[in-house]
C-alpha positions as CSV (number, residue, x, y, z in Angstrom):
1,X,42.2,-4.8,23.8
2,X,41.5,-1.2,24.8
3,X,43.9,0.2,21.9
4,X,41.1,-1.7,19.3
5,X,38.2,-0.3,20.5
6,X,40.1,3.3,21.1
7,X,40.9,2.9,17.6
8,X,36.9,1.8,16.2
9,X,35.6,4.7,18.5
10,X,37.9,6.8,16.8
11,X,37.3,6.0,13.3
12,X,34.9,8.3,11.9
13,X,32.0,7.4,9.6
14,X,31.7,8.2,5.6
15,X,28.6,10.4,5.2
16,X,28.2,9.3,1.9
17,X,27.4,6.0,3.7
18,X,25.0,7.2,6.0
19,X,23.1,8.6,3.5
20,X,23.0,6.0,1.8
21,X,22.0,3.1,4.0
22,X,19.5,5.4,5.4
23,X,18.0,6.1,1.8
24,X,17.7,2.4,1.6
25,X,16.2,1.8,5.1
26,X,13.5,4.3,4.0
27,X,12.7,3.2,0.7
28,X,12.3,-0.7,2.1
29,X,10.2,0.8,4.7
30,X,8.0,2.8,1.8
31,X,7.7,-1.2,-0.7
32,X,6.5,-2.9,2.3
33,X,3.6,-0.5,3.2
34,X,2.9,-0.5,-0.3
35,X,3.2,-4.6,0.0
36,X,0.5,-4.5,2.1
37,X,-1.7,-1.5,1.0
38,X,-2.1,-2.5,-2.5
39,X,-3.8,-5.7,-2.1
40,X,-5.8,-4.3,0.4
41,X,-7.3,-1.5,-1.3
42,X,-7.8,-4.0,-4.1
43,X,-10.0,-6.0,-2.2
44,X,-12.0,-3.0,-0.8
45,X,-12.6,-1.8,-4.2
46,X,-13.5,-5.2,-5.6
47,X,-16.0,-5.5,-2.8
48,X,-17.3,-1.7,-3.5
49,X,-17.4,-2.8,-7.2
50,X,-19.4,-5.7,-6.2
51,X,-22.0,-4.4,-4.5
52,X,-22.3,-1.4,-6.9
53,X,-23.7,-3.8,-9.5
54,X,-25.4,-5.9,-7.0
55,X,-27.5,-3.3,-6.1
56,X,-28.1,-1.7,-9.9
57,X,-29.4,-5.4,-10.7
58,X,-31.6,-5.1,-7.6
59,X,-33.0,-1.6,-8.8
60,X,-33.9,-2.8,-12.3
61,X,-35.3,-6.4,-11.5
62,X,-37.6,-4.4,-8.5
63,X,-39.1,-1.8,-11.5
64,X,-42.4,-2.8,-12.5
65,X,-42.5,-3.3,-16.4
66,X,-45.0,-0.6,-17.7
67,X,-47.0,-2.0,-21.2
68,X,-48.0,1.1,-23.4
69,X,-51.7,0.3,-25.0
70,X,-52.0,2.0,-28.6
């Protein structure tokens, strides 16, 4: 049993491979932050949107309406 694990201790490692598992890793990393940002930030911006207009109604109902005599 020695001489197997000699020989995987031994072996040495494409760097191709490397690379490219570790360019994977990252970019799953980088979708599931986005995963979870995105909806996020869509519901903060819905909820700024929201209470933009909210408060545009609230300014034009509060204005008094002004009649002009000729």
């Amino acid at each position: 049993m020695l001489s197997v694990s000699r020989a995987l201790d031994q072996r040495r490692e494409s760097s191709t491979l490397v690379v490219l598992t570790t360019v994977l890793q990252l970019g799953l990393v980088v979708v599931v932050w986005l995963l979870a940002l995105i909806p996020a930030a869509i519901a903060a911006l819905t909820i700024l949107i929201f209470k933009t207009i909210r408060a545009a109604f609230r300014r034009a109902a509060a204005r008094p309406t002004v009649e002009v005599d000729r």
